[in-house]
C-alpha positions as CSV (number, residue, x, y, z in Angstrom):
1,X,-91.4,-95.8,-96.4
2,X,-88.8,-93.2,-95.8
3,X,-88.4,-90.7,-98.7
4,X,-85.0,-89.4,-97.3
5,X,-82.5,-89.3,-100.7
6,X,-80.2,-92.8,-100.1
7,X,-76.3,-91.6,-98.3
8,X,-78.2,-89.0,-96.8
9,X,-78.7,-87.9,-93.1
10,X,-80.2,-84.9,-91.8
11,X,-77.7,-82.0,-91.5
12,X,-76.0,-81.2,-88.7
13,X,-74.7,-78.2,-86.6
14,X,-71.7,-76.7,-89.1
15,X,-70.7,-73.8,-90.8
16,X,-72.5,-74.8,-94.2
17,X,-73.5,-71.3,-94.0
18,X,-76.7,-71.4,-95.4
19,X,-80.2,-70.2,-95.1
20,X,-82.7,-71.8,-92.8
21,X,-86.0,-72.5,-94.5
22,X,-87.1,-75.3,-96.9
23,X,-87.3,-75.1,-100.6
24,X,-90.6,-74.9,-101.5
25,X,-90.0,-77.1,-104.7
26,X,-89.3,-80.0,-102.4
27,X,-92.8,-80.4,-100.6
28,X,-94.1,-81.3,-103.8
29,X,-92.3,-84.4,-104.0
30,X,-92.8,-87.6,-102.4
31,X,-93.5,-85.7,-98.9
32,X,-89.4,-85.0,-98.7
33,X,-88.4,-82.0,-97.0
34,X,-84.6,-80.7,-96.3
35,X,-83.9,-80.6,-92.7
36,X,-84.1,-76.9,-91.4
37,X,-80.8,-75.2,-90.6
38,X,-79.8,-76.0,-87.3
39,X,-77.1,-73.3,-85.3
40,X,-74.6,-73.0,-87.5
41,X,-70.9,-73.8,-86.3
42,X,-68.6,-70.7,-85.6
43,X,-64.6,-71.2,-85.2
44,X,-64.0,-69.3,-82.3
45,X,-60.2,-68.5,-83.6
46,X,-61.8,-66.7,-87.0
47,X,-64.7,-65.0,-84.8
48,X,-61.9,-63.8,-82.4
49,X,-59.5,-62.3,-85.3
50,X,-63.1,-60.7,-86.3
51,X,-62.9,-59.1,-82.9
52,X,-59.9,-57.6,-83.5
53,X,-60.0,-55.8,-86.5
54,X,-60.2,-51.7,-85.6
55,X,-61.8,-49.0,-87.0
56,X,-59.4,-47.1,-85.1
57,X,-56.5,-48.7,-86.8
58,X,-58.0,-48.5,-90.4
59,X,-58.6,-44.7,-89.6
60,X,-54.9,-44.5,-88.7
61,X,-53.7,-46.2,-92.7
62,X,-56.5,-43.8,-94.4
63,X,-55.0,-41.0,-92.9
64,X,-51.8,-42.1,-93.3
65,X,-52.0,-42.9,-97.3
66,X,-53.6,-39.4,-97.7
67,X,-50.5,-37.7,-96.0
68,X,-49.0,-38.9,-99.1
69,X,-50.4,-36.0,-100.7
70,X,-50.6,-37.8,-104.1
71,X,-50.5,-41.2,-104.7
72,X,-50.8,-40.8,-108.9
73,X,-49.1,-43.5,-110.2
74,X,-47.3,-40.6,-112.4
75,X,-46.7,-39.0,-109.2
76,X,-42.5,-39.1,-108.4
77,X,-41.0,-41.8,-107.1
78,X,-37.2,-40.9,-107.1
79,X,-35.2,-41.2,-103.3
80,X,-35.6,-37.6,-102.6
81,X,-39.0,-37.4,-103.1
82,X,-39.7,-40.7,-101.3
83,X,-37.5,-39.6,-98.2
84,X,-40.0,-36.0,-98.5
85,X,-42.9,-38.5,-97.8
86,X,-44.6,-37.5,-101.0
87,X,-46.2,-39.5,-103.9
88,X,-46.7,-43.2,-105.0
89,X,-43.4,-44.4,-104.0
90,X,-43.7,-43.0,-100.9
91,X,-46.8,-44.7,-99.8
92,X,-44.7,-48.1,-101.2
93,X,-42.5,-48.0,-99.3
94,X,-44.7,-47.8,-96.1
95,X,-46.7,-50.3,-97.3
96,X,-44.0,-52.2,-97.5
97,X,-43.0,-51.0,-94.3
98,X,-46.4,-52.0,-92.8
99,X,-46.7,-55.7,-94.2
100,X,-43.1,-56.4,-92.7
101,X,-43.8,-54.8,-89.4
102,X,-46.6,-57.7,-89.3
103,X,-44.5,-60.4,-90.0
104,X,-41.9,-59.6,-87.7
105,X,-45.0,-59.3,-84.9
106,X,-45.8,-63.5,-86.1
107,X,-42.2,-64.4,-85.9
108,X,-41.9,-63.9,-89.7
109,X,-44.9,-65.6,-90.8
110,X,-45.6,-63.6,-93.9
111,X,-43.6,-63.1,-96.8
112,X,-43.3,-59.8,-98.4
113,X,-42.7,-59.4,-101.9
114,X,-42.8,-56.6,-104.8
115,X,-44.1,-57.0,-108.1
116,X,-42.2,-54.0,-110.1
117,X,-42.8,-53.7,-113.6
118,X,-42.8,-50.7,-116.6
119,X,-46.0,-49.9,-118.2
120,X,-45.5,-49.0,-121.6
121,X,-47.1,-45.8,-123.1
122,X,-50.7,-45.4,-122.9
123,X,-54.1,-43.3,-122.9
124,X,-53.2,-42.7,-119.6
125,X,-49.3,-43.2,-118.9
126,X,-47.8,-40.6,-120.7
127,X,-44.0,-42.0,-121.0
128,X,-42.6,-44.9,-120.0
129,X,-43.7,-46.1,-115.9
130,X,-42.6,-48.3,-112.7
131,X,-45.3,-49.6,-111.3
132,X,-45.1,-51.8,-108.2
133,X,-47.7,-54.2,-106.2
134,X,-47.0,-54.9,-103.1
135,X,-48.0,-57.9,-101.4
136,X,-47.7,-60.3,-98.1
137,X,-48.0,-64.1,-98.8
138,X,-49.3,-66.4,-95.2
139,X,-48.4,-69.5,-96.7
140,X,-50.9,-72.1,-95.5
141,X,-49.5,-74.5,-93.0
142,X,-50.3,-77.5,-95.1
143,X,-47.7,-79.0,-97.6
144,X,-51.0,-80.5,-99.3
145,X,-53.0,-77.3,-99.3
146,X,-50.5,-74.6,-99.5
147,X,-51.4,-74.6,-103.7
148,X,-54.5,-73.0,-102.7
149,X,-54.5,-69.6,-102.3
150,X,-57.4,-66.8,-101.6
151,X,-56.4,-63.1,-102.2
152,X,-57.8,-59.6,-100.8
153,X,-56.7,-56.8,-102.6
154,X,-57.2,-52.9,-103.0
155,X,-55.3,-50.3,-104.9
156,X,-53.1,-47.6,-103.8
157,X,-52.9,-45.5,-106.3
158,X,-54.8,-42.3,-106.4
159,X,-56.0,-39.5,-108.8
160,X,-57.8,-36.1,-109.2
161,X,-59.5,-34.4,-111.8
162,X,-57.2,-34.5,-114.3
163,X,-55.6,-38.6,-114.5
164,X,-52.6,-36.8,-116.1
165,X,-52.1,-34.6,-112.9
166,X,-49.3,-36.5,-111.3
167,X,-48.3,-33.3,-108.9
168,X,-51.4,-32.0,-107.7
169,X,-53.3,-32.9,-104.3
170,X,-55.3,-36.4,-104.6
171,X,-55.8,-37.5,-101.5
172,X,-57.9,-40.9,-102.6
173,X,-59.6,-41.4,-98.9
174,X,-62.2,-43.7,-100.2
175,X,-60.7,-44.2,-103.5
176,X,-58.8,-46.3,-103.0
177,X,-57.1,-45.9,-99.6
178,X,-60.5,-47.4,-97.8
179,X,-59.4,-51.0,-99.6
180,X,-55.6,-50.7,-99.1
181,X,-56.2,-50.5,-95.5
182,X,-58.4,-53.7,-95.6
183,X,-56.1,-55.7,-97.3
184,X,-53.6,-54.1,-94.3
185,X,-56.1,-55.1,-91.7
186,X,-56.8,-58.1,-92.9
187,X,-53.2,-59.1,-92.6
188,X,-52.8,-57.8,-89.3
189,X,-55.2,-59.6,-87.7
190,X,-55.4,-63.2,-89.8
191,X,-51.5,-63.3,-89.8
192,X,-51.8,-64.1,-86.1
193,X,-54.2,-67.4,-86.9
194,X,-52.9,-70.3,-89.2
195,X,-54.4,-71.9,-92.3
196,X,-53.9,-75.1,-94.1
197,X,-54.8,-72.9,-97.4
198,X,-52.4,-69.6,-98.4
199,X,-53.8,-66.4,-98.4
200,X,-52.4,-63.3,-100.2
201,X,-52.6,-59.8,-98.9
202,X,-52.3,-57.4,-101.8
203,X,-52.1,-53.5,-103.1
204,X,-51.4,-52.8,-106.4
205,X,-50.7,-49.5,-108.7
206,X,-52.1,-48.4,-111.9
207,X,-56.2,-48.6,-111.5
208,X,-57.2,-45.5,-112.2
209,X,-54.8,-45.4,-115.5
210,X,-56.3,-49.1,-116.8
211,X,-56.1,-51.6,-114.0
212,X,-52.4,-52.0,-114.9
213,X,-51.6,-53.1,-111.9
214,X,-53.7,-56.0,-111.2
215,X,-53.7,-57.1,-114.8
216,X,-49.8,-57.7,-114.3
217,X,-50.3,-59.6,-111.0
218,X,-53.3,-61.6,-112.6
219,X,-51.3,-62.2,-115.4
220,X,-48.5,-63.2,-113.2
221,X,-50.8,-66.0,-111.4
222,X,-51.5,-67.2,-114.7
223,X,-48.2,-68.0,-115.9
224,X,-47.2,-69.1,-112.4
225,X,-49.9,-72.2,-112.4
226,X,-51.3,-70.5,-109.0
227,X,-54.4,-72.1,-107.8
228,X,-56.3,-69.1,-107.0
229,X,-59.6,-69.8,-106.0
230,X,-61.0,-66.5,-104.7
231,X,-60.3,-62.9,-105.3
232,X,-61.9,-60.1,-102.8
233,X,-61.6,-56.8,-104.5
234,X,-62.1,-54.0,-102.6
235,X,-62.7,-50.3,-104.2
236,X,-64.8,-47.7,-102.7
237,X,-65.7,-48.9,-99.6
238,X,-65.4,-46.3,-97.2
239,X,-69.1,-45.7,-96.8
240,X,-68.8,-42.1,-97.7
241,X,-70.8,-39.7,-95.0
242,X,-73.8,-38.5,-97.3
243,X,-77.5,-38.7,-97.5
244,X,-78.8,-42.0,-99.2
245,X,-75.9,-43.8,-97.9
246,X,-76.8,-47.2,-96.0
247,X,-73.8,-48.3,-94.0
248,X,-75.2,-51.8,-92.7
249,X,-74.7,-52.8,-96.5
250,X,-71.5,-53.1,-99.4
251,X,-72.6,-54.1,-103.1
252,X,-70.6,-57.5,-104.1
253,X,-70.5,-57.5,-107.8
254,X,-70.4,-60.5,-109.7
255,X,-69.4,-61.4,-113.2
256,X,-72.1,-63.5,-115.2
257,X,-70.5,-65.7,-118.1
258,X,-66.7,-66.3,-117.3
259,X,-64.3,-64.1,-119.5
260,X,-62.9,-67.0,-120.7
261,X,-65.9,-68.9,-122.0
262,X,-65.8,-70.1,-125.2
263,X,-68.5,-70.6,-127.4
264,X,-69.3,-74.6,-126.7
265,X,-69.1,-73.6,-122.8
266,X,-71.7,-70.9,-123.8
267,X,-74.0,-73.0,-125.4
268,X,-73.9,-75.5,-122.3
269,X,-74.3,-72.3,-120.1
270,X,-77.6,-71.2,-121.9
271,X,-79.0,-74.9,-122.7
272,X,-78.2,-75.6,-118.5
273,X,-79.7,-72.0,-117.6
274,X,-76.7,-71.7,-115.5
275,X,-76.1,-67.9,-116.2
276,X,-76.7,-67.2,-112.6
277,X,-73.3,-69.4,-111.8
278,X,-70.6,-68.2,-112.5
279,X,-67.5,-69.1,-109.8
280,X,-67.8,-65.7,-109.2
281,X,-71.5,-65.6,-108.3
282,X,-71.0,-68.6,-106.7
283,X,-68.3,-67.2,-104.1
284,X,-70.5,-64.0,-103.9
285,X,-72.7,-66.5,-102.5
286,X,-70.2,-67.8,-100.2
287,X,-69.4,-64.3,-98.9
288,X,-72.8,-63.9,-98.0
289,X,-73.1,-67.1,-96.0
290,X,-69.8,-65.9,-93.9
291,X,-71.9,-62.6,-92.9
292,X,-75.1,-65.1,-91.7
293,X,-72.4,-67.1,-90.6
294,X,-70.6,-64.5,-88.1
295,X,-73.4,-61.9,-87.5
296,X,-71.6,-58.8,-89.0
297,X,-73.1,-55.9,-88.9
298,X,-72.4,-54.8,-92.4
299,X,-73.6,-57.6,-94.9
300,X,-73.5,-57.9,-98.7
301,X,-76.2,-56.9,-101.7
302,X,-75.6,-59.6,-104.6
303,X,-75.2,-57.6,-107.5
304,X,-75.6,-59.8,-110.5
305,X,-73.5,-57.9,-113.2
306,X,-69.9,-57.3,-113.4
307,X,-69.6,-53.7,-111.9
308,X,-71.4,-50.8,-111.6
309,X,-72.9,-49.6,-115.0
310,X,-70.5,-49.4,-117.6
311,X,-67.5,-49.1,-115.2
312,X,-64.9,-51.5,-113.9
313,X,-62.0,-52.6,-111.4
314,X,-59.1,-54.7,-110.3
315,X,-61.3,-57.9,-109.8
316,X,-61.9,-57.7,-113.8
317,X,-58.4,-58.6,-114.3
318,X,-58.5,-61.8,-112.4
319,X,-61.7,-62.6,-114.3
320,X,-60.1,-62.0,-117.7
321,X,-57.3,-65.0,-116.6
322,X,-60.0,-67.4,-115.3
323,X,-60.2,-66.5,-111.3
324,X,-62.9,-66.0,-109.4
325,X,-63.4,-62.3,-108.3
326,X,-65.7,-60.1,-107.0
327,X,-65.9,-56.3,-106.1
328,X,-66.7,-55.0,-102.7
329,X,-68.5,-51.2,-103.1
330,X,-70.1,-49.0,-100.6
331,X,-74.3,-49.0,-101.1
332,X,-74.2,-45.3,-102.6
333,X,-71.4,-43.2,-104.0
334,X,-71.1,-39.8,-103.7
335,X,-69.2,-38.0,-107.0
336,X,-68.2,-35.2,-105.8
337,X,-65.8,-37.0,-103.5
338,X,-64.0,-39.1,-106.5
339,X,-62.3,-38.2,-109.2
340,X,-62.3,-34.4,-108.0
341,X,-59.8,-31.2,-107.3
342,X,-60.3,-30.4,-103.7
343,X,-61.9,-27.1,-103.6
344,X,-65.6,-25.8,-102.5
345,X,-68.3,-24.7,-104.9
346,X,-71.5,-22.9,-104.4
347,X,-71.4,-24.8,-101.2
348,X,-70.5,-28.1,-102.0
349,X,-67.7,-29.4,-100.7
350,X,-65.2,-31.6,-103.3
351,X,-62.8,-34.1,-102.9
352,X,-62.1,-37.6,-101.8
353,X,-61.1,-36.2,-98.1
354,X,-60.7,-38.3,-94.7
355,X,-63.3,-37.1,-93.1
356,X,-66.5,-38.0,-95.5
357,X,-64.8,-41.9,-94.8
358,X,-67.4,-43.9,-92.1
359,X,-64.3,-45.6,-90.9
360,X,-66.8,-48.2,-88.9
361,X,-67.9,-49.1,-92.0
362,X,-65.0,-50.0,-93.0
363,X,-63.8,-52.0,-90.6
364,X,-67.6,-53.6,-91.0
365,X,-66.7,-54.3,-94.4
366,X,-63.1,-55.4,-93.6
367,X,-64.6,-57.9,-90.9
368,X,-67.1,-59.2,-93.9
369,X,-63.4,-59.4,-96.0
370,X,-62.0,-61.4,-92.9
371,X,-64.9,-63.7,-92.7
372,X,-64.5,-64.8,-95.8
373,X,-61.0,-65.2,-96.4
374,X,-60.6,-67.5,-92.9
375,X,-63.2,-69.6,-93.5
376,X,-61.9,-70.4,-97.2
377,X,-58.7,-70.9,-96.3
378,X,-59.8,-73.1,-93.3
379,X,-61.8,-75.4,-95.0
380,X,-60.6,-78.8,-97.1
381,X,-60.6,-77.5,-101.3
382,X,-63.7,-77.9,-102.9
383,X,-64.3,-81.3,-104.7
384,X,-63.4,-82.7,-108.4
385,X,-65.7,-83.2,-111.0
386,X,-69.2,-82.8,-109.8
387,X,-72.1,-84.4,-112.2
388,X,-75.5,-84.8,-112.0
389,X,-76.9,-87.9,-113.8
390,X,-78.6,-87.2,-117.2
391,X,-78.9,-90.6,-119.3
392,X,-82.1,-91.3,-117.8
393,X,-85.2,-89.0,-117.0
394,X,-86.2,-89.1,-113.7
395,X,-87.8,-86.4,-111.3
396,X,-85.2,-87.5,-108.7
397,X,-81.5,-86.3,-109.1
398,X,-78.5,-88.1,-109.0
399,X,-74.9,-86.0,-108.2
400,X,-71.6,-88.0,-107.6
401,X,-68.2,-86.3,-107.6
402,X,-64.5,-87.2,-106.9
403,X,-63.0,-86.1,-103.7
404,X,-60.2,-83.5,-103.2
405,X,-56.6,-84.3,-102.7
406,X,-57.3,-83.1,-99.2
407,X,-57.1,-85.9,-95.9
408,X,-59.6,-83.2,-94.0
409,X,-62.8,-84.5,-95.6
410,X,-65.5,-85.4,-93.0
411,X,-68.5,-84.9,-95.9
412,X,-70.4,-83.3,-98.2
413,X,-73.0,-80.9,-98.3
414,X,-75.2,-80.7,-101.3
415,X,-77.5,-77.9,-102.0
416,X,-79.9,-76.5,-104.0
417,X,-82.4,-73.1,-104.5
418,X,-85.6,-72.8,-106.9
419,X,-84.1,-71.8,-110.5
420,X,-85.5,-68.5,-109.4
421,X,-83.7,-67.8,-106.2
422,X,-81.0,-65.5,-105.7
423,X,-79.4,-67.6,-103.0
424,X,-78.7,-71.4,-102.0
425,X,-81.9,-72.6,-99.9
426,X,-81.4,-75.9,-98.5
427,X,-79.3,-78.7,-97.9
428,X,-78.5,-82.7,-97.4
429,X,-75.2,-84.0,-95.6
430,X,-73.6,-86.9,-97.2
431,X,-71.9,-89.0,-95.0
432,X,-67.7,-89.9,-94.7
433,X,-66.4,-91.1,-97.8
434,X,-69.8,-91.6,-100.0
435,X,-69.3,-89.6,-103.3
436,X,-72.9,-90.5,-105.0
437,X,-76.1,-89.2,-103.6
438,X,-79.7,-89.3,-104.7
439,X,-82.2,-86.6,-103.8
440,X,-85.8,-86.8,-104.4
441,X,-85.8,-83.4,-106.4
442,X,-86.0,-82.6,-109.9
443,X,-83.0,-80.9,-111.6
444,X,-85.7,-79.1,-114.2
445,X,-86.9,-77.3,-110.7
446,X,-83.8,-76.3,-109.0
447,X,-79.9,-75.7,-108.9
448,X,-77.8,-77.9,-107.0
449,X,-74.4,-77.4,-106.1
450,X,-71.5,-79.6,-103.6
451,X,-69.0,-78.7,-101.0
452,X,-66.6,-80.4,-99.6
453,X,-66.6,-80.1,-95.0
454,X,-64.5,-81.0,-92.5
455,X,-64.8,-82.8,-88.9
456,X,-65.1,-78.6,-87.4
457,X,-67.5,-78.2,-90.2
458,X,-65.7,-75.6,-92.6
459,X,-67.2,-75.3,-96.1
460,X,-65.5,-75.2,-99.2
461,X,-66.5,-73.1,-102.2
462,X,-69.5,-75.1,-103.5
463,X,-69.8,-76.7,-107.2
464,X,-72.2,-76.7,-110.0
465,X,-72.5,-79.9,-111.3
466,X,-71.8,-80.4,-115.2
467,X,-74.0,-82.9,-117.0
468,X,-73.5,-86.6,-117.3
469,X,-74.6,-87.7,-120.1
């Protein structure tokens, strides 16, 4: 007798992006084994766009956003000095500039908008401050999906040695000019593609002073009701030309316990040992299946912790409201080109200059943003309350779920990995409209998770099932 889980056929060729191998837990029971990965399915539209993306191009906005001279976000912003080319408002307005020139190459296909605000006084922001994100809307192509957005974002702003400096040179090459021109490149290439799902291209103001910036826009999407469901910040990730540096690899950091857990949700994250994920963790996950996925030559580290030690970014404020977000940083950062006066030393060079960027890492990394993004916004949204049976013990596992509001469904993918696995491991396709499947694994062993697929075989975000008790 078969010990195939009931609803459940062997998976086929899609882009389920997973691992090929077989969970070990799964030979121990009843002689079941998940069907190896097959070749994975590649939409030739998103691999193209991939294509396209140009480390040539991105070396053209890096250089351009460090001709800015300054890009403090104390740094002058009246029309005089904007028309002189210097400062924050300067590199706005091109920006700006940039985003529109896109949509008028897609026959209007983007939406630019500006998010202008004043900061109050602060630690930081000295008297009273405009600030302004700038950001280009695709809106998806489906009346249904449209709600769902995914964002890439970077910020434009830029300092030196002194945060109060709003004058002096900071050119910000790496920090943060190296992310503002992959949110650009990203738009330039995807806006030529369509997507049932939106996707927003943005740069904000105000990170080195408090995240200012991106708290507003988060806080924004709050109060809007958007449906954000992923947010790619990316801060550092010009793969800075110095020894130790590995430029076939960015960190992804990942927040543990959502911001907004309260203490119940805590105690049912402990009791579940579901620590590990997070919807941020779990998208970091996805962004690593979209590098298997596409073959990119710069691939993702899963770092399991918010930031780097003891420091943060834009992608916090989106946590802080309840979005999924992660932080894209080069493998090794080099501190005498952040944060610094541009000057020479004993020797040393200082300064967050052009030409310590690796702009073919960052057009790897952009690519690895791209990936991402398209395949997100290409696939049906993920589905509606996933559980996994508890009332009875049983060393098989039972999931159900509701579908999405989404006519796209072909299936389901479940999957799981060992409790002490890193990444997703192995998978079962559930046929058509079936919502219930049972697996011959135990839950004490492993963590399962369900996406919703297409006919093309584009994954949603996956779900961790919540108890039914």
């Amino acid at each position: 007798m078969s010990c195939r889980p009931k609803n459940v056929r062997a998976k086929r060729s899609r882009g389920s992006f997973l691992k090929s191998g077989i969970c070990a837990v799964s030979m121990l029971l009843c002689g079941f084994t998940a069907a190896e990965n097959p070749p994975s399915y590649v939409d030739a539209q998103i691999a193209g766009a991939l294509r396209e993306i140009s480390a040539g191009q991105i070396q053209s906005d890096i250089e351009k956003l460090v001709s800015f001279k300054t890009r403090s976000t104390l740094s002058a912003q009246d029309a005089a000095t904007i028309r002189s080319g210097r400062g924050i408002g300067a590199a706005r307005e091109w920006i700006k500039g940039e985003f529109e020139r896109y949509s008028r190459d897609c026959a209007g296909c983007l939406e630019v908008k500006s998010d202008s605000f004043i900061q109050p006084v602060g630690e930081r922001i000295p008297a009273p401050t405009e600030l302004t994100n700038i950001y280009a809307v695709l809106k998806g192509s489906s009346s249904a999906e449209s709600k769902r957005i995914v964002l890439v974002t970077g910020h434009y702003d830029s300092r030196n040695g002194n945060p109060l400096d709003g004058s002096g040179l900071a050119p910000g090459a790496n920090d943060d000019a190296s992310g503002t021109a992959i949110s650009l490149e990203c738009a330039r290439t995807l806006s030529r593609l369509r997507f049932p799902a939106t996707i927003i291209f943005l740069t904000v103001a105000g990170e080195e002073e408090g995240l200012y910036g991106s708290k507003h826009f988060a806080d924004l999407a709050r109060k809007s009701g958007w449906q954000i469901e992923a947010v790619l910040n990316n801060d550092i990730v010009g793969g800075d030309r110095s020894p130790g540096q590995d430029s076939k690899r960015v960190r992804v950091f990942s927040e543990t316990l959502p911001a907004q857990a309260g203490e119940p949700d805590i105690r049912m994250i402990r009791a579940l040992g579901g620590e590990n994920d997070s919807p941020s963790r779990t998208l970091a996950r996805y962004i690593t299946s979209a590098a298997r996925l596409y073959g990119l030559e710069v691939t993702p580290i899963l770092e399991f912790r918010l930031d780097r030690y003891l420091r943060g970014g834009d992608h916090i404020s989106f946590n802080q409201k309840g979005f999924a977000a992660v932080r894209f940083t080069e493998f090794r950062e080099n501190f005498n080109h952040q944060h610094q006066n541009v000057r020479a030393e004993n020797g040393i060079e200082y300064g967050d200059l052009p030409k310590f960027v690796d702009f073919d890492y960052v057009a790897g990394v952009a690519r690895l943003n791209a990936a991402a993004l398209a395949s997100l916004a290409r696939a049906p949204g993920p589905p509606e309350n996933v559980k996994l049976e508890t009332r009875e013990l049983t060393n098989d596992s039972t999931l159900d779920w509701d579908p999405p509001a989404d006519d796209r469904v072909a299936g389901y993918e479940v999957l799981w990995r060992a409790t002490s696995a890193a990444d997703w491991e192995s998978s079962q396709h559930v046929s058509g409209n079936l919502t219930r499947t049972t697996v011959p694994l135990s839950k004490d062993n492993v963590i399962f998770a369900v996406q919703a697929v297409d006919e093309a075989g584009h994954g949603s975000l996956p779900v961790i099932p919540s108890p039914r008790r």
